[in-house]
Predicted model as a PDB file, atoms N, CA, C, CB and O in Angstrom, pLDDT in the B-factor column:
MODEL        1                                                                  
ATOM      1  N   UNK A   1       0.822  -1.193   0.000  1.00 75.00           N  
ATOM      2  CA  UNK A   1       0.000   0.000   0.000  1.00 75.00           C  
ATOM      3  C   UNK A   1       0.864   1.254   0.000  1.00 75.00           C  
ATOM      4  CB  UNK A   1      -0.934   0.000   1.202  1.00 75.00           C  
ATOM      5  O   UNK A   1       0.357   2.362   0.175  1.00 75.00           O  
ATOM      6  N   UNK A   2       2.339   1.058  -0.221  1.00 82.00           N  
ATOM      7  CA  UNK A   2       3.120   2.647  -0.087  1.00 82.00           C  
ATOM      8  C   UNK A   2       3.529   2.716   1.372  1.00 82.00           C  
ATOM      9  CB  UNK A   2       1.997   4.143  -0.452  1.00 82.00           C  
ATOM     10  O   UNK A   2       4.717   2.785   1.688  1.00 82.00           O  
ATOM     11  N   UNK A   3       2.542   2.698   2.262  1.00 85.00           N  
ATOM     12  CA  UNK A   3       3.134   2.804   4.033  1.00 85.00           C  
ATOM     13  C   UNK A   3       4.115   2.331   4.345  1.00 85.00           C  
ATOM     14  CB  UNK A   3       2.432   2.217   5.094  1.00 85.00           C  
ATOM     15  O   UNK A   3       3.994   1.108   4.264  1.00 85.00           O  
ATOM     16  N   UNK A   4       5.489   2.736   4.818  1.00 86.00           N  
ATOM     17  CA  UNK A   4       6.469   2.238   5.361  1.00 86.00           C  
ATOM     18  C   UNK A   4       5.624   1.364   6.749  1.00 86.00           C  
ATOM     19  CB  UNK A   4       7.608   3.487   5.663  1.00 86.00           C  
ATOM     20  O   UNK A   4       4.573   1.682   7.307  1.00 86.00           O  
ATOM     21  N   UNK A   5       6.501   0.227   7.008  1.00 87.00           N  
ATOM     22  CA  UNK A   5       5.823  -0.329   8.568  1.00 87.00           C  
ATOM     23  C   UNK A   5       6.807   0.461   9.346  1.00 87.00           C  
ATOM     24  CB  UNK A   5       5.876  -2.275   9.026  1.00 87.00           C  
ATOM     25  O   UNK A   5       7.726   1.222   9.043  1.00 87.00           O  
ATOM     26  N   UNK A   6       6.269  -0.008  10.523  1.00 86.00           N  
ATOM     27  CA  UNK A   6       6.635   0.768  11.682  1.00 86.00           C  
ATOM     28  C   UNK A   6       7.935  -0.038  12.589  1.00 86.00           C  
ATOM     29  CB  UNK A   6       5.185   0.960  12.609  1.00 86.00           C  
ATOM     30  O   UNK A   6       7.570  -1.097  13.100  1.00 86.00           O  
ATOM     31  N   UNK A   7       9.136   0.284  12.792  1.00 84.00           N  
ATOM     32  CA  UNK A   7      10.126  -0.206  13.250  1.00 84.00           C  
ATOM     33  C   UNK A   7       9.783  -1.522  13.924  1.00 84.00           C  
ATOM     34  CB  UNK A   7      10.716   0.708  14.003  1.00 84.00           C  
ATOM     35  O   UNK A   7      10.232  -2.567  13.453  1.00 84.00           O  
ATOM     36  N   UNK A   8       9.172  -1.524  14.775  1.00 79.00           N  
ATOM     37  CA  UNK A   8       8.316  -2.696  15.561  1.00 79.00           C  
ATOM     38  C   UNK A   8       7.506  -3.500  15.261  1.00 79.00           C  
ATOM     39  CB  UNK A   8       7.693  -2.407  16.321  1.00 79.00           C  
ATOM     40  O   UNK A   8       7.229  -4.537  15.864  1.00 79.00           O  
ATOM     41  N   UNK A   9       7.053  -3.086  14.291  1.00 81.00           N  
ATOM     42  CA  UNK A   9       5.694  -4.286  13.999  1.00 81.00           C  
ATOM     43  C   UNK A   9       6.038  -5.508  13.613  1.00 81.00           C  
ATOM     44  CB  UNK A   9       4.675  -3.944  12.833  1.00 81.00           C  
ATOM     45  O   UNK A   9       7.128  -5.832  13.140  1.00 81.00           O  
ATOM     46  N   UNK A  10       4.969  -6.301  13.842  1.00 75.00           N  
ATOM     47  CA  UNK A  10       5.569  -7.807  14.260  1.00 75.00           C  
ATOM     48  C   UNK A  10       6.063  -8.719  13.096  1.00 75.00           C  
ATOM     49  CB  UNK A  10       4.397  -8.696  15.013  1.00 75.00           C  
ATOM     50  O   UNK A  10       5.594  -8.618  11.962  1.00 75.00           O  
ATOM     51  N   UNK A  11       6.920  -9.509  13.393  1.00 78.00           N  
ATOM     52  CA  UNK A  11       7.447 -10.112  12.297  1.00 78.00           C  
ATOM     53  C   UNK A  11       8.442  -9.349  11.153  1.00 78.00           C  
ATOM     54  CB  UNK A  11       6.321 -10.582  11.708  1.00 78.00           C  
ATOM     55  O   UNK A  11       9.573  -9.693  10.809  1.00 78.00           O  
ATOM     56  N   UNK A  12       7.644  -8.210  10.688  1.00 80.00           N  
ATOM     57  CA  UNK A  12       8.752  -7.894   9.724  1.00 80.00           C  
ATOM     58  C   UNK A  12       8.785  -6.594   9.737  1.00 80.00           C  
ATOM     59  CB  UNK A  12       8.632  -8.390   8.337  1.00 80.00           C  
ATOM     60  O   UNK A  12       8.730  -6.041   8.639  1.00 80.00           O  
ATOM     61  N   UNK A  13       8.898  -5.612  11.166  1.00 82.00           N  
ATOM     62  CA  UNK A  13       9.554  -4.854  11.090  1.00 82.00           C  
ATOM     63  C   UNK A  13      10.598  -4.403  11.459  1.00 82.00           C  
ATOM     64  CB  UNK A  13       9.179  -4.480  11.136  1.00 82.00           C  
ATOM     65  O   UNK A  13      10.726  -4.920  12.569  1.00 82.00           O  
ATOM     66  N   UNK A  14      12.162  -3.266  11.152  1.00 84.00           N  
ATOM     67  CA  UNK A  14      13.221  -3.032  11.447  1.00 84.00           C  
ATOM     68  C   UNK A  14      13.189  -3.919  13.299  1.00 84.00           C  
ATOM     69  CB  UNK A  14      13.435  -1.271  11.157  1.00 84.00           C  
ATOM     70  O   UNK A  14      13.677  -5.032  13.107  1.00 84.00           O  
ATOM     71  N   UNK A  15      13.049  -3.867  13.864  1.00 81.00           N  
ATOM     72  CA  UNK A  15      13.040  -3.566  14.890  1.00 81.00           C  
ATOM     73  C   UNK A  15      12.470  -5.401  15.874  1.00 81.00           C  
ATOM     74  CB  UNK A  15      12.072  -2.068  14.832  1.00 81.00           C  
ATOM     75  O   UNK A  15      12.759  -5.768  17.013  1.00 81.00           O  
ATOM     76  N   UNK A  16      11.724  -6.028  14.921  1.00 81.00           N  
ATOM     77  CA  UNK A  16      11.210  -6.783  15.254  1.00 81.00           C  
ATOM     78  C   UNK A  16      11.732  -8.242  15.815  1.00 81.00           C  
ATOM     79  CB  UNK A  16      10.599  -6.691  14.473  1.00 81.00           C  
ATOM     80  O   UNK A  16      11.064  -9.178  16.255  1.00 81.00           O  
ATOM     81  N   UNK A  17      12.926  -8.135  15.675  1.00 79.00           N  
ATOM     82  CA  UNK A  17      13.515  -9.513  16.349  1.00 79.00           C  
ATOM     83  C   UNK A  17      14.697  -8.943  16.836  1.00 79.00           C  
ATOM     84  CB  UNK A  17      13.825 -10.901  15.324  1.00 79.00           C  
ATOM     85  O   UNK A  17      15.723  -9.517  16.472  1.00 79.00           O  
ATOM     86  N   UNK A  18      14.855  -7.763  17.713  1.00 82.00           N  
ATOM     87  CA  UNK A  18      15.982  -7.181  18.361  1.00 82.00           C  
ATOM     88  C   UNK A  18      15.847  -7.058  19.463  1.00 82.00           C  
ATOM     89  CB  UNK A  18      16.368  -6.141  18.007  1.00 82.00           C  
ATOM     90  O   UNK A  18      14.643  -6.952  19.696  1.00 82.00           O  
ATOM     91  N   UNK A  19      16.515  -7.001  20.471  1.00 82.00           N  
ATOM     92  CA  UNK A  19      16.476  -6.689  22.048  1.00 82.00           C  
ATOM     93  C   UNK A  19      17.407  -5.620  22.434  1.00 82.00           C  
ATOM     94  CB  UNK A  19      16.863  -7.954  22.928  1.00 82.00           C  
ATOM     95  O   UNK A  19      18.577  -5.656  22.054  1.00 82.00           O  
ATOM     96  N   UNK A  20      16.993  -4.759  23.100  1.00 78.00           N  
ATOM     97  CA  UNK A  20      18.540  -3.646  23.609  1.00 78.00           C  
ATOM     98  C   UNK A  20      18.462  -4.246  25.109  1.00 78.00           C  
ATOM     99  CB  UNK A  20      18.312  -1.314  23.577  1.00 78.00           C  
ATOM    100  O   UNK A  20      19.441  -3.940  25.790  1.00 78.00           O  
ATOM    101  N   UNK A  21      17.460  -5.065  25.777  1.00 79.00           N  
ATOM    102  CA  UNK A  21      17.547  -5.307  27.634  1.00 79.00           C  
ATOM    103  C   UNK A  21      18.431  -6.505  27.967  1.00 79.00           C  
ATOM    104  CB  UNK A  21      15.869  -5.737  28.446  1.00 79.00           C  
ATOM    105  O   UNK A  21      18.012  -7.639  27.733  1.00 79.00           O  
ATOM    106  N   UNK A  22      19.869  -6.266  28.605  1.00 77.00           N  
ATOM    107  CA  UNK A  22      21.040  -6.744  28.577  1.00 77.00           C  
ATOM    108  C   UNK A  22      20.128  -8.081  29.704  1.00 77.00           C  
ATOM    109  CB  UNK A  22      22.534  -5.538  29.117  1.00 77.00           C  
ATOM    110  O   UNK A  22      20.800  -9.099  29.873  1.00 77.00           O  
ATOM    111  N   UNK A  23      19.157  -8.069  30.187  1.00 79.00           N  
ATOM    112  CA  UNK A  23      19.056  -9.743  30.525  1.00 79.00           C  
ATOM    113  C   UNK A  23      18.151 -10.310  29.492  1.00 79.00           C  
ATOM    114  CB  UNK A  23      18.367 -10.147  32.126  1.00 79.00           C  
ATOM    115  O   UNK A  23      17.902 -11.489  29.747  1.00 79.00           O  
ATOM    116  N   UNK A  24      17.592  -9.891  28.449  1.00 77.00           N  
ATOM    117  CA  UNK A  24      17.240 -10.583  27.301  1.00 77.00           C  
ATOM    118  C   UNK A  24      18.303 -11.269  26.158  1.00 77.00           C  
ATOM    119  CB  UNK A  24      16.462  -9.659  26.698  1.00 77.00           C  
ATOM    120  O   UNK A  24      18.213 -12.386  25.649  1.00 77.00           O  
ATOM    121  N   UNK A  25      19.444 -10.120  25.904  1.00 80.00           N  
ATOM    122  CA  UNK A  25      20.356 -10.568  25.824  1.00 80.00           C  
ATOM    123  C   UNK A  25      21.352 -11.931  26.013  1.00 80.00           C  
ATOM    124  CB  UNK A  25      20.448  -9.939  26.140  1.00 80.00           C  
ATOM    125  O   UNK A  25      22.024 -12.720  25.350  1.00 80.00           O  
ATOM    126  N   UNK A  26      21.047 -11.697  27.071  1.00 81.00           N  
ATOM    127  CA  UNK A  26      21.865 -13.292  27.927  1.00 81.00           C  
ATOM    128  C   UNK A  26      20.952 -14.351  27.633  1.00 81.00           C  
ATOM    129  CB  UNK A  26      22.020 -13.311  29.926  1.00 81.00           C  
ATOM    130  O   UNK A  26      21.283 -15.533  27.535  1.00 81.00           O  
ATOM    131  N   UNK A  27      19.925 -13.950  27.509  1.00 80.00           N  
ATOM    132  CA  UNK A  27      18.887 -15.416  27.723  1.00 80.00           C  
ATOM    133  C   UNK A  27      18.552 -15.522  26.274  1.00 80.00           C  
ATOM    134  CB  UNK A  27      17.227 -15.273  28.849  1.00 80.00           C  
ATOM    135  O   UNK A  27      17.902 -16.516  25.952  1.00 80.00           O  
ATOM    136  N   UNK A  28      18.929 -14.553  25.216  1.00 79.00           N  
ATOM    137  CA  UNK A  28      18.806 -14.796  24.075  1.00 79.00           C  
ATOM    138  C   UNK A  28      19.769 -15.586  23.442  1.00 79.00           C  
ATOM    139  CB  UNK A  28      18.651 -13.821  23.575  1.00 79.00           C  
ATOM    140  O   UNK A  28      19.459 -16.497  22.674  1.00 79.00           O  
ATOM    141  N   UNK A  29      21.018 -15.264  23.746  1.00 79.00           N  
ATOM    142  CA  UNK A  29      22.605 -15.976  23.672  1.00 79.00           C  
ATOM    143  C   UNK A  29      22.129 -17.268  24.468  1.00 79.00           C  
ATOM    144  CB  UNK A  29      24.151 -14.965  24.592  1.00 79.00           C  
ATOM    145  O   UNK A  29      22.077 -18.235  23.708  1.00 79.00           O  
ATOM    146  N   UNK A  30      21.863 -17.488  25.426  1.00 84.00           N  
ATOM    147  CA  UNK A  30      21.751 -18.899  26.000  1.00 84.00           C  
ATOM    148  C   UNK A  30      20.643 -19.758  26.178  1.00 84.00           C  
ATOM    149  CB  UNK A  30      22.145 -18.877  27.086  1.00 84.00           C  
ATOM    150  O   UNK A  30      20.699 -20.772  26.873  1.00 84.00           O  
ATOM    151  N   UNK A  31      19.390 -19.287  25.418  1.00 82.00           N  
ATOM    152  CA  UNK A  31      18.031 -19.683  25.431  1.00 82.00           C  
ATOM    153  C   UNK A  31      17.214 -19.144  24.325  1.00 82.00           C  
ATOM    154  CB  UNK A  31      17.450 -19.318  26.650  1.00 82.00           C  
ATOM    155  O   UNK A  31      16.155 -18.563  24.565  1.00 82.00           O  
ATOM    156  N   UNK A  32      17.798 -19.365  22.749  1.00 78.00           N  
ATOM    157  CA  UNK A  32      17.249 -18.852  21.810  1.00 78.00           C  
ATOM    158  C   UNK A  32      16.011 -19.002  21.452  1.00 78.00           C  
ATOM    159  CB  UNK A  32      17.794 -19.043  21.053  1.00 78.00           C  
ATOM    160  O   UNK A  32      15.347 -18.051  21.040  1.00 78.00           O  
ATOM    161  N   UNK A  33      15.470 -20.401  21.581  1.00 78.00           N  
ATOM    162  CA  UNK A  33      14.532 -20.964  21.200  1.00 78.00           C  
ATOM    163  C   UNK A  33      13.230 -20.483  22.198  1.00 78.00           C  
ATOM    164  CB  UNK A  33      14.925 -22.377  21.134  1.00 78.00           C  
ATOM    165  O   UNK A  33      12.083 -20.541  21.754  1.00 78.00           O  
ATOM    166  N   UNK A  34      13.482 -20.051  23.448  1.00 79.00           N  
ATOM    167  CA  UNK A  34      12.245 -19.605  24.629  1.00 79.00           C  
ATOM    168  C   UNK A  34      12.284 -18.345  24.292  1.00 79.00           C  
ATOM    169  CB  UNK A  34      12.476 -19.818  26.401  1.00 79.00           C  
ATOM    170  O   UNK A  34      11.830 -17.713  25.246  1.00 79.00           O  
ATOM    171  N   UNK A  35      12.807 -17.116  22.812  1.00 74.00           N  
ATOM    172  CA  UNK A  35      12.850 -15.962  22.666  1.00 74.00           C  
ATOM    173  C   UNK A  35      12.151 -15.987  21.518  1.00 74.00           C  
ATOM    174  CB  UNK A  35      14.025 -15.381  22.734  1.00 74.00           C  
ATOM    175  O   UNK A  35      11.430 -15.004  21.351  1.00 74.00           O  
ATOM    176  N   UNK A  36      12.137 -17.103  20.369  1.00 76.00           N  
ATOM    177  CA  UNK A  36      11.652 -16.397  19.533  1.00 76.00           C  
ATOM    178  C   UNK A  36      11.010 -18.135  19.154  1.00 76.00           C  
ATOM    179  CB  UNK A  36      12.726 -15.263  18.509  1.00 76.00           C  
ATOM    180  O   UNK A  36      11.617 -19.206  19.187  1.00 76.00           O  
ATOM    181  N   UNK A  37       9.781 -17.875  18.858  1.00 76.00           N  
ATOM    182  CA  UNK A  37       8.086 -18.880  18.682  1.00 76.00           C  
ATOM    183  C   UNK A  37       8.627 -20.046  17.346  1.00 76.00           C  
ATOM    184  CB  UNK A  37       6.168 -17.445  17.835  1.00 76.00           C  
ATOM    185  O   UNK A  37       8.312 -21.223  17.170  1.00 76.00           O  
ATOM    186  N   UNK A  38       9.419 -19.267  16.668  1.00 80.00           N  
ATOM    187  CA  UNK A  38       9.660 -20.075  15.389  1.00 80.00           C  
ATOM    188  C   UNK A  38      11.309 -19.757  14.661  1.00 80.00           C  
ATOM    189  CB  UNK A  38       8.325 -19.581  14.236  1.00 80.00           C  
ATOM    190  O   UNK A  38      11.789 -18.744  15.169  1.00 80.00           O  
ATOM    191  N   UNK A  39      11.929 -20.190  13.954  1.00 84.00           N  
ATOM    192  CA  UNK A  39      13.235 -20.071  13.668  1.00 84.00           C  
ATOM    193  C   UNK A  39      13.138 -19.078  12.665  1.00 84.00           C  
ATOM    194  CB  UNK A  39      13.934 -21.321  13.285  1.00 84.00           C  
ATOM    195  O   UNK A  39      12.895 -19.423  11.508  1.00 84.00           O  
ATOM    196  N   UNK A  40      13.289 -17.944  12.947  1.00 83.00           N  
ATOM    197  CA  UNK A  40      13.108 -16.493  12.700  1.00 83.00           C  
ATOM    198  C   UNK A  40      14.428 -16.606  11.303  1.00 83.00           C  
ATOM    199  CB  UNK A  40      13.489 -15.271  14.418  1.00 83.00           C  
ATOM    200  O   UNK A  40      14.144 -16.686  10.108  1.00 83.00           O  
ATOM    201  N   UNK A  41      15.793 -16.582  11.859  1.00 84.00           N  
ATOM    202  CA  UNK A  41      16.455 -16.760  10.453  1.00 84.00           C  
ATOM    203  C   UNK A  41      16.123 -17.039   9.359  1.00 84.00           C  
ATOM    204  CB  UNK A  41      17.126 -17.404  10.387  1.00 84.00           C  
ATOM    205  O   UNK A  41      16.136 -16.391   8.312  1.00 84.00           O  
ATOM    206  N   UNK A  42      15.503 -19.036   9.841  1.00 89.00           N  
ATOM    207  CA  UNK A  42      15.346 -19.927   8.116  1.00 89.00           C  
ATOM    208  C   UNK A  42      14.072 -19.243   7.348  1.00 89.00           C  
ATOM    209  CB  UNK A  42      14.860 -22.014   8.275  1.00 89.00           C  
ATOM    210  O   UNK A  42      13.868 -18.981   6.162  1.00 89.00           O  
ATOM    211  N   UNK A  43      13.237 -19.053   8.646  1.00 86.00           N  
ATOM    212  CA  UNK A  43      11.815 -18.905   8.307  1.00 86.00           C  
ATOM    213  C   UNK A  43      11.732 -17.247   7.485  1.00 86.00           C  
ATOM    214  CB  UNK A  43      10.797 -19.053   9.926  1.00 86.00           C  
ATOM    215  O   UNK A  43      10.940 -17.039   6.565  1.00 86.00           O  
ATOM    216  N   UNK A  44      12.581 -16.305   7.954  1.00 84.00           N  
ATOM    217  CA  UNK A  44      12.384 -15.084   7.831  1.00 84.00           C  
ATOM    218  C   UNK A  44      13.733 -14.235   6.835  1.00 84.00           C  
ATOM    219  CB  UNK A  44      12.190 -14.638   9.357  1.00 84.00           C  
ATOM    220  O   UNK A  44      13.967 -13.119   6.373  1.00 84.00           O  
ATOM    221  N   UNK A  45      14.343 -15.559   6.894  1.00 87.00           N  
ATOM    222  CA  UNK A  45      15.904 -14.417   6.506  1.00 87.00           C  
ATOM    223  C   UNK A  45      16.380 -13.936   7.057  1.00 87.00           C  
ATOM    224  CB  UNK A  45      16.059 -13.420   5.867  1.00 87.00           C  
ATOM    225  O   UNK A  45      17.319 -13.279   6.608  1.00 87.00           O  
ATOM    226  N   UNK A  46      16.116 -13.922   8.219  1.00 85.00           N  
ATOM    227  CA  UNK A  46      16.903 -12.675   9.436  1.00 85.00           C  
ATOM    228  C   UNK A  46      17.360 -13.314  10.668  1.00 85.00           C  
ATOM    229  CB  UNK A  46      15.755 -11.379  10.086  1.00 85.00           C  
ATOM    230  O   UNK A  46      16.808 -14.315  11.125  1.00 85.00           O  
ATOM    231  N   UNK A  47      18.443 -12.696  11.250  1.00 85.00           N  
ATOM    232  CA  UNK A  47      18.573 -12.899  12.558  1.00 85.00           C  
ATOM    233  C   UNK A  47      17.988 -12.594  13.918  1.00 85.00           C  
ATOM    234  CB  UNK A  47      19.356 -12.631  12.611  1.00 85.00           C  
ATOM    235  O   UNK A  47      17.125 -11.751  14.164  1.00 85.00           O  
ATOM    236  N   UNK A  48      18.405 -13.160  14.504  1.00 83.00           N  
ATOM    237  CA  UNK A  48      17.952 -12.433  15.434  1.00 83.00           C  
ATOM    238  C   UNK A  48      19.000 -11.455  16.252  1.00 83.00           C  
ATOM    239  CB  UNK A  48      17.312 -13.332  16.221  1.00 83.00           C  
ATOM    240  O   UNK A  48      20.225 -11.557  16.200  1.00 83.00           O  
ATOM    241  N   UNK A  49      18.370 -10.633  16.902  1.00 84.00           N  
ATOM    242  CA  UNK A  49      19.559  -9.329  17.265  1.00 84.00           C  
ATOM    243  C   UNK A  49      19.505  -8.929  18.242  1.00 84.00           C  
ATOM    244  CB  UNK A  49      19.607  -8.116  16.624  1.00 84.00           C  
ATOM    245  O   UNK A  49      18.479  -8.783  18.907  1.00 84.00           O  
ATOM    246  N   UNK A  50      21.136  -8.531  18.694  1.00 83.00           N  
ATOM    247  CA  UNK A  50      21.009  -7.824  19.944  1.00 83.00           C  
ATOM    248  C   UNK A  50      21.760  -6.382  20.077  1.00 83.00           C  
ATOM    249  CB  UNK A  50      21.527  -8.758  20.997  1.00 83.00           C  
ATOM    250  O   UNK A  50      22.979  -6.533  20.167  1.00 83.00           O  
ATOM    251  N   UNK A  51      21.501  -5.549  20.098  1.00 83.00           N  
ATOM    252  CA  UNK A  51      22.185  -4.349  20.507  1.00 83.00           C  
ATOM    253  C   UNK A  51      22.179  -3.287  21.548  1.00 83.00           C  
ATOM    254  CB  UNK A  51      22.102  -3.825  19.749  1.00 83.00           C  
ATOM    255  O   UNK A  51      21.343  -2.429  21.829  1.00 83.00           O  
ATOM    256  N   UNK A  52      23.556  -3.637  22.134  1.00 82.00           N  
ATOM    257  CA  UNK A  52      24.194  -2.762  23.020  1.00 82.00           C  
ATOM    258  C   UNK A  52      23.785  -1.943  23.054  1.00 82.00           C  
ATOM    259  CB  UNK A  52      25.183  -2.485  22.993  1.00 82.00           C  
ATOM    260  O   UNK A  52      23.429  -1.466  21.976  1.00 82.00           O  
ATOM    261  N   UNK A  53      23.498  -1.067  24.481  1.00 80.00           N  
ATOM    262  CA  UNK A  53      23.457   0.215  24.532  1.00 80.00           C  
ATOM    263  C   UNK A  53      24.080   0.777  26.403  1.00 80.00           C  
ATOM    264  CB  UNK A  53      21.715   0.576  24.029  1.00 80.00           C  
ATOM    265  O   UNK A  53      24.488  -0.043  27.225  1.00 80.00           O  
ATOM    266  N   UNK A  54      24.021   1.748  26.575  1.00 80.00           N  
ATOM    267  CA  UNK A  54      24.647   2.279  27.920  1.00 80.00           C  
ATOM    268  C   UNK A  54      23.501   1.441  29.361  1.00 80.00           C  
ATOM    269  CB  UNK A  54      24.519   4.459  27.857  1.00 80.00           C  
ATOM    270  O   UNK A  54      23.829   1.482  30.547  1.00 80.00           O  
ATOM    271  N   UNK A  55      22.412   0.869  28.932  1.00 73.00           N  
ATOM    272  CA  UNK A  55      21.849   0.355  29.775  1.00 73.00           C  
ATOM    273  C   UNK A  55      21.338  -0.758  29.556  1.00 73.00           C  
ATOM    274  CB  UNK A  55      21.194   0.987  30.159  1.00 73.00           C  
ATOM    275  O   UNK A  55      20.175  -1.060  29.827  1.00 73.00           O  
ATOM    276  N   UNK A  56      22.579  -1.826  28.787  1.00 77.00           N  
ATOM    277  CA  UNK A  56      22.534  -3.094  28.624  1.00 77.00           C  
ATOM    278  C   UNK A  56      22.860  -4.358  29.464  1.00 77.00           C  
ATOM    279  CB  UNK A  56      23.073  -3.121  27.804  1.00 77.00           C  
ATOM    280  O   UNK A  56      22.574  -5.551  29.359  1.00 77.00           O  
ATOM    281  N   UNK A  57      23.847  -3.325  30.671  1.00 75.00           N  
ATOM    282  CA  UNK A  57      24.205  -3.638  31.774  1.00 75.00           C  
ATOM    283  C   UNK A  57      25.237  -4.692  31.610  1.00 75.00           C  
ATOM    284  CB  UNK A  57      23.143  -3.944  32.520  1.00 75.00           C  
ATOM    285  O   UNK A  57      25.815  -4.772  30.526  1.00 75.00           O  
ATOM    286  N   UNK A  58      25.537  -5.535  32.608  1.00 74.00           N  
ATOM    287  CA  UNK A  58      26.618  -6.397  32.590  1.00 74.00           C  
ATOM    288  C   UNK A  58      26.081  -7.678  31.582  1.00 74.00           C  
ATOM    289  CB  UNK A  58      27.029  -6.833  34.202  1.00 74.00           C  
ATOM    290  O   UNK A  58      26.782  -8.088  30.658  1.00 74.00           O  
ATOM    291  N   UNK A  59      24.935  -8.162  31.853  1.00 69.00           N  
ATOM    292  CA  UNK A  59      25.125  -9.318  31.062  1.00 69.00           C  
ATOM    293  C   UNK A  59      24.386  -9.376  29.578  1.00 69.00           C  
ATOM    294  CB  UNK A  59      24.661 -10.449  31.920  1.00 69.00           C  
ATOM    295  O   UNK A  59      24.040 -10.391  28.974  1.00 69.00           O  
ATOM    296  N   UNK A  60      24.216  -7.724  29.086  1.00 64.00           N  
ATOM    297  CA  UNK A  60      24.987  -7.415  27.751  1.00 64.00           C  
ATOM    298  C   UNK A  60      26.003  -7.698  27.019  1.00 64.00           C  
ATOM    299  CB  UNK A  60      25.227  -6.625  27.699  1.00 64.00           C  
ATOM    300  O   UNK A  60      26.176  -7.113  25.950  1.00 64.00           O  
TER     301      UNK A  60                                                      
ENDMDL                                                                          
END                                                                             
C-alpha cells in the first residue's frame, strides 16, 4: 500500500527480532529458542539481534 511499517511491527519490522535489555540478551545468547516462537532466520531471513546500549548492563 506505499506505508512504510513501523520499526516494531511484528514479524517484519526493522526492529522486530531485536532486544537492547542486557538480561534478554543473555537469555537470548543462552536460550534462543524460549525468545523467539519459530526459527526467525530460516523462516524469515533474518537474525535475530542484539544491541548494546549504555543500559545493557553487565550481562549485555
Amino acid at each position: 500500500m506505499g506505508d512504510p511499517l513501523p520499526n516494531k511491527y511484528p514479524l517484519y519490522g526493522r526492529d522486530a527480532h531485536r532486544t537492547r535489555a542486557g538480561v534478554h540478551a543473555d537469555g537470548l545468547n543462552k536460550f534462543w529458542w524460549m525468545y523467539a516462537l519459530f526459527d526467525v532466520p530460516n523462516l524469515l531471513g533474518r537474525p535475530l539481534e542484539v544491541s548494546l546500549t549504555k543500559d545493557s548492563g553487565i550481562a549485555g
